[in-house]
C-alpha positions in Angstrom: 7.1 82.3 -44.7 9.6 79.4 -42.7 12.6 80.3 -44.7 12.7 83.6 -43.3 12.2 82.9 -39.7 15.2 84.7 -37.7 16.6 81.2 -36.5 18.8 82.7 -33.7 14.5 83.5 -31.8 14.6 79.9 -31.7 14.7 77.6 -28.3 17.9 76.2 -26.7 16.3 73.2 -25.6 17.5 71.9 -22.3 17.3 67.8 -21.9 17.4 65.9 -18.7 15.7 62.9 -17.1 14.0 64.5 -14.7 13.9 67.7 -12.7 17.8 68.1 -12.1 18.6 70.0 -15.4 16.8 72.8 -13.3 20.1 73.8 -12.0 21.9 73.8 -15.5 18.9 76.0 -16.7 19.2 77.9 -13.8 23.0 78.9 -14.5 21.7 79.6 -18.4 19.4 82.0 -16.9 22.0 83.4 -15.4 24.9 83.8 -18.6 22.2 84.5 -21.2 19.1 85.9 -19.8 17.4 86.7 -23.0 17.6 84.0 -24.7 14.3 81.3 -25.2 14.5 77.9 -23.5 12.5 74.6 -24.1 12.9 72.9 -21.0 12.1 69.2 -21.4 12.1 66.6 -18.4 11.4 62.8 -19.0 10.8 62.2 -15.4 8.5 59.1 -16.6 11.0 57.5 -17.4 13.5 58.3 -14.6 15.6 57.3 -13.0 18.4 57.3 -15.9 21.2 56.2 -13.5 19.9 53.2 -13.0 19.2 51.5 -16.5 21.6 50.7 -18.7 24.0 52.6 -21.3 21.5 51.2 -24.6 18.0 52.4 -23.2 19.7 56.0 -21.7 21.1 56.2 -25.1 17.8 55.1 -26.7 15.9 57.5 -24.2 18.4 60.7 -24.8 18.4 60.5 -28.8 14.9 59.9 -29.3 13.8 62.9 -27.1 16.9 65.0 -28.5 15.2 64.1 -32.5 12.2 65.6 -31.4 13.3 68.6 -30.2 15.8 69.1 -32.9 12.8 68.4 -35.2 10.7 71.2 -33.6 13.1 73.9 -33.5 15.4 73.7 -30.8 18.5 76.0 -32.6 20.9 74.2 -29.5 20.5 71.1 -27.2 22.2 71.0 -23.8 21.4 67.5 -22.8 21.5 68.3 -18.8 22.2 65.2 -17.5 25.6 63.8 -17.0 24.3 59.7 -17.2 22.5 60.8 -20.3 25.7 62.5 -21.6 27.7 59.9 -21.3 25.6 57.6 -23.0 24.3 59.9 -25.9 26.1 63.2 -26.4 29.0 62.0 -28.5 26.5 60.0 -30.8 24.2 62.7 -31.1 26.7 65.3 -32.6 27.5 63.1 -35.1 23.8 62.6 -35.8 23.5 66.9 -35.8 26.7 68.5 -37.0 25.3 71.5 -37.5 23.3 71.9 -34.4 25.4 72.9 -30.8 24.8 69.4 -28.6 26.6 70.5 -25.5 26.9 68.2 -22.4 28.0 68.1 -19.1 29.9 66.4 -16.9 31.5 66.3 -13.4 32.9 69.5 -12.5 36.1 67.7 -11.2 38.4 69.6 -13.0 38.0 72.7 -10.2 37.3 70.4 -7.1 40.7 68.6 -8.2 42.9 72.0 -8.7 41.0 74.1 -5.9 43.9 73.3 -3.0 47.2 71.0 -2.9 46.3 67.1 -3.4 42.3 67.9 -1.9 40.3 64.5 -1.2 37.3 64.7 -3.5 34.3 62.5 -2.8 32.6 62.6 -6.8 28.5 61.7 -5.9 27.2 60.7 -9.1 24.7 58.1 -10.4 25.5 54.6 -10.4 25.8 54.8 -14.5 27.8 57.6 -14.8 30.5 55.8 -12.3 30.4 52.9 -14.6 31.1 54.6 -17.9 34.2 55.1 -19.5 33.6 58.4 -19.9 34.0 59.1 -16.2 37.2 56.7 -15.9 39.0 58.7 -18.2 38.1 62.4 -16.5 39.0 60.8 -12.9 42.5 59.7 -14.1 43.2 62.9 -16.0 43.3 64.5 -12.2 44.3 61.0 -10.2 47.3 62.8 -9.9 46.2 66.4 -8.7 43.8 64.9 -5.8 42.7 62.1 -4.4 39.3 61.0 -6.0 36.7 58.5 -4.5 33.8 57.9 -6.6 30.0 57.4 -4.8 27.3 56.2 -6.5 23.9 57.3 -5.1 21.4 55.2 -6.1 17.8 56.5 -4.4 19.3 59.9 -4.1 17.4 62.0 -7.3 14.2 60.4 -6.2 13.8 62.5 -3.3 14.5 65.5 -6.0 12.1 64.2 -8.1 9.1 64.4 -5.1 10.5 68.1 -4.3 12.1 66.7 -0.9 15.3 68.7 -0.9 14.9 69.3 3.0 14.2 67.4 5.9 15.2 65.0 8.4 14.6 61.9 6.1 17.1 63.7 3.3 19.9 64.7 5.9 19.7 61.2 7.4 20.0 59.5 3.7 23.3 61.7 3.3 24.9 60.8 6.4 24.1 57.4 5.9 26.1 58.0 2.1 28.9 59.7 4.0 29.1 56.5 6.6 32.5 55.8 5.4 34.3 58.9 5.3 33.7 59.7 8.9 37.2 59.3 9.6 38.9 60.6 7.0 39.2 64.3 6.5 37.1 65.7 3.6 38.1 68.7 1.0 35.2 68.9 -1.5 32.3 67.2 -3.1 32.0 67.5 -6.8 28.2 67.0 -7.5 28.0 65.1 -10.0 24.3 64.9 -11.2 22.7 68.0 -11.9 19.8 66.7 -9.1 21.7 67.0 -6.9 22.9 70.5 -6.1 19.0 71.3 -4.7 20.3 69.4 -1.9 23.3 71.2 -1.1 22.4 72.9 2.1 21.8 69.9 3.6 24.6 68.2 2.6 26.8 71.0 4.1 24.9 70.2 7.4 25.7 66.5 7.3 29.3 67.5 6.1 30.1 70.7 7.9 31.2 74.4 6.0 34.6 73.0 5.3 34.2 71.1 2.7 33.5 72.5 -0.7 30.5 71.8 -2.9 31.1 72.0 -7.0 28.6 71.7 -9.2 28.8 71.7 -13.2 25.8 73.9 -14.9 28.0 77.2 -15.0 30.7 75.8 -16.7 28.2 74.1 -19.2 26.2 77.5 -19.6 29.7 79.3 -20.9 30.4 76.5 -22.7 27.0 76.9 -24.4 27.0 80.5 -24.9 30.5 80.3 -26.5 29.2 77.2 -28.9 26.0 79.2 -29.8 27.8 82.9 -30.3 30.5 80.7 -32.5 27.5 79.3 -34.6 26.1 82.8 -34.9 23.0 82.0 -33.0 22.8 84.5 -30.2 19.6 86.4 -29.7 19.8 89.7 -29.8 19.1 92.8 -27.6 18.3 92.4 -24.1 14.9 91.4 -23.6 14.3 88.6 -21.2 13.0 85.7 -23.1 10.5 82.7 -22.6 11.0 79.9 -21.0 8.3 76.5 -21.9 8.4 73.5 -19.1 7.2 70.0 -20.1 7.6 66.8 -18.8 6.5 63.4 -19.5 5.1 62.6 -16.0 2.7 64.6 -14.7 3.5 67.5 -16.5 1.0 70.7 -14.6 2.8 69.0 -11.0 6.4 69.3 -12.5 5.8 72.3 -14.2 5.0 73.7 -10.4 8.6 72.1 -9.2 10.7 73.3 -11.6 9.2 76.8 -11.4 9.7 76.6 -7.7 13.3 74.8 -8.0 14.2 77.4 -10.3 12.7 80.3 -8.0 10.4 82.0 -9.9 7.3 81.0 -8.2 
C-alpha cells in the first residue's frame, strides 16, 4: 500500500537549469553515496542567468512542484540564479520538505588568507540580486571582492566544451582587466562552471585559488535530511535517474560523462 512506503527510499531530487548541478550532484555522491537522486536539468530553457528574477522564479517553482509531487523526499535546487530567485519562496510553499540552495562559496575564498582579492564569476542574474549584495558585504571587510558576470560562459558547458583553445581564449578575454592586478582566488559562482576549472587555472596560473560551492551544499543537505529523519539506510550504493528537457538521451550522455561514470 502508499502509506507504508519507507519515505526515507525516496529521491533527493537535484534542480538546475542545465548541466552545471552535475558538480553539486557530484559532491552528494561523494557525502551520501547511498542515497537515491532524481537529477533534473531544464536545459531547454537555459540559460537562467540571463532572464529575469519572475520567469527563473516561475521556471524553478514549477519544476520544483513536480518533483515534490512525484516523490522527491528533499530538493537541492542546484543553481545559484535559480536560488536566488526561488529557494526562499519555495520553503514557504514546502515546510515540511528540505529545499536546500546554494550559493557563492565566498565565505572561504574571503577568510582563506589576510585581505585576499576575490574575482566572484557568476551569472549576470545572480550579480544583480539582492541576495548576492548582501553575502558580498557581509565579507567586504575580510577581502576585497570584484563581482564578474559571465554571460556566454555555461553555454559552452551546456555543448560539453570544457576544453580547448576557444574556451581558454573566452576566459582570458573575461580576465582582460585583471591582468595587472594581482589575483588570490576565484569563487565559482555557478555550479557550470567548476567543469572548466583546469582551464581556468591555465589562463590564471596555480596561484590563484578556485572555490567552488557543491560540498558545502551536500553537508548542508545531509545535515537538513538526517535532522528530518530521512536518511537511507545501510550502505548500499543507490540509483541515480537523469532527465532533462532538451534532448534528454544527448544530456543524459553529458552528465554521465561530467559526472565520470561513463
Amino acid at each position: 500500500m502508499p502509506g507504508n512506503r519507507n519515505k526515507n527510499e525516496d529521491p533527493i531530487a537535484v534542480f538546475d537549469s542545465g548541466v552545471g548541478g552535475i558538480s553539486v550532484l557530484r559532491a552528494l555522491l561523494e557525502e551520501m553515496p547511498n542515497e537515491n537522486y532524481r537529477y533534473y536539468g531544464d536545459s531547454a530553457n537555459a540559460p537562467y542567468g540571463t532572464k529575469s528574477l519572475e520567469q527563473v522564479r516561475s521556471l524553478t517553482v514549477s519544476h520544483v512542484d513536480r518533483l515534490i509531487a512525484e516523490g522527491a523526499k528533499a530538493v537541492v535546487v542546484a543553481c545559484n540564479t535559480a536560488t536566488s530567485a526561488a529557494v526562499r519562496f519555495l520553503r514557504q510553499k514546502y515546510p515540511a520538505v528540505p529545499v536546500i540552495g546554494i550559493e557563492p562559496a565566498l565565505k572561504p575564498a574571503a577568510l582563506f588568507k589576510k585581505h585576499p582579492n576575490v574575482v566572484v564569476m557568476a551569472t549576470p542574474m545572480t550579480i544583480r540580486e539582492e541576495k548576492f549584495h548582501n553575502l558580498m558585504e557581509r565579507y567586504m571587510g575580510t577581502a576585497h571582492i570584484i563581482p564578474l558576470p559571465c554571460p556566454g560562459l555555461m553555454e559552452y558547458i551546456e555543448h560539453g566544451d570544457i576544453h580547448g583553445e576557444e574556451l581558454e581564449q573566452f576566459l582570458a578575454r573575461l580576465f582582460e582587466p585583471f591582468e595587472k592586478q594581482k589575483l588570490d582566488a576565484v569563487v565559482l559562482g555557478c555550479t557550470h562552471y567548476p567543469f572548466v576549472s583546469r582551464e581556468l587555472t591555465h589562463v590564471l596560473g596555480e596561484d590563484v585559488t578556485l572555490f567552488e560551492g557543491g560540498p558545502g551544499t551536500a553537508r548542508e543537505t545531509k545535515r537538513r535530511i538526517a535532522a528530518a529523519g530521512l536518511l537511507r539506510s545501510g550502505t548500499e550504493k543507490g540509483t541515480i535517474l537523469f532527465e532533462n528537457s532538451s534532448q534528454p538521451k544527448e544530456k543524459e550522455k553529458l552528465c554521465r560523462k561530467l559526472l565520470g561514470i561513463i
